[in-house]
C-alpha positions as CSV (number, residue, x, y, z in Angstrom):
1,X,-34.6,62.8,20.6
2,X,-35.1,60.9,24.1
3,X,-31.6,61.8,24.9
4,X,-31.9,65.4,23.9
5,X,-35.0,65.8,26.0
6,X,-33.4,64.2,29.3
7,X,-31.0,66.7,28.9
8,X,-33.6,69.5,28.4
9,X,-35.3,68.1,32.1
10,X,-31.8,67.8,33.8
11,X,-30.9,71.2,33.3
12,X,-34.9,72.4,33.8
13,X,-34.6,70.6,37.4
14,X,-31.4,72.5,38.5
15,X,-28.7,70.2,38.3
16,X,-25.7,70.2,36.1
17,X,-25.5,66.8,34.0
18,X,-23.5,64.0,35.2
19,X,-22.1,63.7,31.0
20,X,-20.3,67.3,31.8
21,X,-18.3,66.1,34.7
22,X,-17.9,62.9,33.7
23,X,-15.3,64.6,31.1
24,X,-13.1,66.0,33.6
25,X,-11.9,62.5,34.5
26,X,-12.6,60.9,31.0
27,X,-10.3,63.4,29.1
28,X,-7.5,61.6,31.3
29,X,-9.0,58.2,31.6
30,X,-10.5,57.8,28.1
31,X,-10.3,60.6,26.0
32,X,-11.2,59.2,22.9
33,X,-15.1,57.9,24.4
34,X,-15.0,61.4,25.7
35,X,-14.7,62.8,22.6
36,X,-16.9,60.6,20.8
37,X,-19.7,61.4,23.5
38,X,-19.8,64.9,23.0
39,X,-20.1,64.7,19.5
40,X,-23.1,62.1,19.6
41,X,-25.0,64.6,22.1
42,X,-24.1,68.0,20.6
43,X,-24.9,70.4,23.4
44,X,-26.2,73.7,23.0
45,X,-23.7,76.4,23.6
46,X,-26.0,78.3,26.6
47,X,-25.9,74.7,28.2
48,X,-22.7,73.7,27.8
49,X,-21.0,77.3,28.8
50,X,-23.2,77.8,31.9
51,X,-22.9,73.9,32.9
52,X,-19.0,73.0,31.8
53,X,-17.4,75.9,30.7
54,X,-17.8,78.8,33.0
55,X,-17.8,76.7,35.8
56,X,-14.5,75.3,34.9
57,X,-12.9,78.3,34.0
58,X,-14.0,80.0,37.1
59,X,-12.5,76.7,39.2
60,X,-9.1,77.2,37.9
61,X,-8.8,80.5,38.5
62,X,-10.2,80.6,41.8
63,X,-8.2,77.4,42.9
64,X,-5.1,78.6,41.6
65,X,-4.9,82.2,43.3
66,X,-5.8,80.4,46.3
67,X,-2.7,77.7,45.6
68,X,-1.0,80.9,44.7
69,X,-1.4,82.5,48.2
70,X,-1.2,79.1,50.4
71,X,2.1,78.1,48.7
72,X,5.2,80.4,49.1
73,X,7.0,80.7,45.8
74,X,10.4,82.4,47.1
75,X,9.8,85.5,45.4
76,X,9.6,89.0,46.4
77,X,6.0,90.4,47.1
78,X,6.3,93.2,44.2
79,X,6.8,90.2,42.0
80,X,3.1,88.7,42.7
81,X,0.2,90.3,41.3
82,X,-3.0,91.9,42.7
83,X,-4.7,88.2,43.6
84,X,-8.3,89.6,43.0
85,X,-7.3,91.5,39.9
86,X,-5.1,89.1,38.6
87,X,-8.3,86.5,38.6
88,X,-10.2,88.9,36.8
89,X,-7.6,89.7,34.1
90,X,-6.9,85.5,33.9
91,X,-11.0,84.6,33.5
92,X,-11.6,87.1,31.3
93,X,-8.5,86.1,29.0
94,X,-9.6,82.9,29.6
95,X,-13.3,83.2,28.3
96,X,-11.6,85.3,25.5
97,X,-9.2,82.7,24.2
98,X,-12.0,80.0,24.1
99,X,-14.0,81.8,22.5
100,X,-11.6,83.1,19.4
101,X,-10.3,79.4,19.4
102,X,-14.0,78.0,19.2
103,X,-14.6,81.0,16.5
104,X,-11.6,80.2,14.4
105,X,-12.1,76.5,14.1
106,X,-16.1,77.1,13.4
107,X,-15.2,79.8,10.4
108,X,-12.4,77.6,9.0
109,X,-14.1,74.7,8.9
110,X,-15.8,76.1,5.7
111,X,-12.1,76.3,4.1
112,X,-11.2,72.9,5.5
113,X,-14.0,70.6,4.7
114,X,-15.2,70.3,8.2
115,X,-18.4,70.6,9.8
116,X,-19.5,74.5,10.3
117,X,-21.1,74.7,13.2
118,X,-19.9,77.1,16.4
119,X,-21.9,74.8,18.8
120,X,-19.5,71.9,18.0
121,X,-16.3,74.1,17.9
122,X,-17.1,75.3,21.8
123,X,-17.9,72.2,22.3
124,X,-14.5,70.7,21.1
125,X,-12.4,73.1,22.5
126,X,-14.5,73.5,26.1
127,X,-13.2,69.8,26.3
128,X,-9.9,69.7,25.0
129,X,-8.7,72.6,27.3
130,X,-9.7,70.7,30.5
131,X,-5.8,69.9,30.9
132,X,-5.0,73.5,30.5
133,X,-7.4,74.0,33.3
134,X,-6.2,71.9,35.8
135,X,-2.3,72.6,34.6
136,X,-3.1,76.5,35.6
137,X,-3.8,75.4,39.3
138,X,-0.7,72.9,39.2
139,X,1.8,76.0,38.0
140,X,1.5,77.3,41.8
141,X,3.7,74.1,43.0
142,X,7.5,75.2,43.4
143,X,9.8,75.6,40.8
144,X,10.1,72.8,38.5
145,X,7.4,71.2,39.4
146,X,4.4,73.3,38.6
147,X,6.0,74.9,35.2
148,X,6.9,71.1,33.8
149,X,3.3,69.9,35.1
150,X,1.2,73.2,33.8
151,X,3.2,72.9,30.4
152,X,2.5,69.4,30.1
153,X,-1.0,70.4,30.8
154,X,-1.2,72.9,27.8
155,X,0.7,70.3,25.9
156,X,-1.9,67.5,26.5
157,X,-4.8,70.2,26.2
158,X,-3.6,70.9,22.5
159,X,-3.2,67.3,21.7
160,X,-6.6,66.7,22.5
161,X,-7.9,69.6,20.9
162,X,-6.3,68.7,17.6
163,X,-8.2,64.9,18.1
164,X,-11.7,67.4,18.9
165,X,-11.7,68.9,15.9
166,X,-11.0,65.4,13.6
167,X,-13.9,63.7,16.1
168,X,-16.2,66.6,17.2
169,X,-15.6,69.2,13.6
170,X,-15.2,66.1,11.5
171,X,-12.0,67.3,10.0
172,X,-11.2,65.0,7.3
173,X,-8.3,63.3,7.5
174,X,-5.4,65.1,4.9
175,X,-7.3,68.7,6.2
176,X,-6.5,68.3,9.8
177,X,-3.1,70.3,10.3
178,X,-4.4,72.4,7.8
179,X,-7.1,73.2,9.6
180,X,-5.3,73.0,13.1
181,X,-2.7,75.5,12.9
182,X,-3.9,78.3,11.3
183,X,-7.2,77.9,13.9
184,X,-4.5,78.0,16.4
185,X,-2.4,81.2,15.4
186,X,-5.9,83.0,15.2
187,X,-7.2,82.4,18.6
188,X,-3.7,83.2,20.0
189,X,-3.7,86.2,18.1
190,X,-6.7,87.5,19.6
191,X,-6.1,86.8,23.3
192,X,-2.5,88.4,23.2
193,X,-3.5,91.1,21.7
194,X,-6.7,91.4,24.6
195,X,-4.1,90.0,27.4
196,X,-1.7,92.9,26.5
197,X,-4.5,96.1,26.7
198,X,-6.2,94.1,29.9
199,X,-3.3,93.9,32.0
200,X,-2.9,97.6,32.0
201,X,-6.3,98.7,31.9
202,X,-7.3,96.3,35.0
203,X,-5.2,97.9,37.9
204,X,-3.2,95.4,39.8
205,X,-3.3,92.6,37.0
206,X,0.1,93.1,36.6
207,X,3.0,93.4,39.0
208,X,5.1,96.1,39.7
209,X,8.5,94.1,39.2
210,X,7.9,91.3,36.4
211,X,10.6,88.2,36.4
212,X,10.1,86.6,33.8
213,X,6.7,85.9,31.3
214,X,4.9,83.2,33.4
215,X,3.1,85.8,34.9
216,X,1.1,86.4,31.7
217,X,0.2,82.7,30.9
């Protein structure tokens, strides 16, 4: 209770809490604390999105067009994307994806023998795609570089996530894949399928020449 009051007062006074971005260097440090830590104090969703999660996606995005733009990348300008638009299109299928990933794992939970709650599934996957984050400003290095390091970053990020949802969701142990995949194939179902009608209806998202499908991750 003391604990969920000084976090009431620390977000009353202004300032994000330290536990938030602590989390950004724990999930690479010591991910397992990390996870354990969130669990124990089991934010509220308006605190954690406006505090962690917004903020972070809005980070990534706005540091990787700039990386983007500041690093050439060899290929032809029709090939590049509206930057503006394309950070609209990317946060909004950002926020999307979260959201039908912290969703999925909060409805399935009920089928899995976890623990239902939509507070803890944002919170579990706000945290585990902190990797993903920081492996979408690391794709704008030059070829191989920033596709090996953003894919390891997605990698990691669903690593994680799969130890979230066993810590954060209590998945029991025996229901974890279970649980894990099928959460998965629903949120990615739900953010292609707003990804594909976005890109079109946002003008500029898209390029006019398209090499390739990196574009679209």
């Amino acid at each position: 209770m003391a604990e969920r009051l000084h976090n009431h007062t620390t977000h009353a006074g202004g300032a994000a809490p330290t536990w938030c971005w602590r989390a950004v260097r724990g999930v690479f440090t010591c991910p397992r604390a990390t996870l354990r830590e969130w669990h124990a104090r089991d934010p509220e969703p308006r605190q954690l999105l406006v505090w962690f999660t917004l903020p972070m996606v809005i980070a990534s995005v706005m540091l990787a067009g700039w990386a983007n733009e500041a690093i050439p990348t060899g290929f032809p300008p029709e090939t590049r994307p509206d930057p503006i638009a394309f950070g609209i299109y990317s946060g909004l299928t950002q926020m999307v994806g979260l959201l039908a990933l912290a969703a999925c794992a909060h409805f399935l939970c009920d089928l899995f023998q976890g623990r239902s709650d939509f507070r803890r599934g944002l919170a579990a996957v706000s945290v585990a795609l902190v990797p993903a984050w920081v492996g979408n400003v690391l794709a704008a290095l030059p070829w191989p570089y920033g596709a090996h390091l953003a894919l390891a970053g997605i990698v990691y990020s669903l690593v994680l996530l799969f130890a979230a949802f066993a810590v954060i969701l209590e998945i029991r142990k025996g229901q974890r894949i279970a649980h894990f995949l099928p959460t998965l194939a629903g949120a990615l179902l739900i953010t292609f399928a707003f990804a594909w009608q976005a890109v079109s209806l946002i003008p500029g998202a898209a390029p006019a020449v398209r090499l390739g499908t990196t574009w679209l991750i």
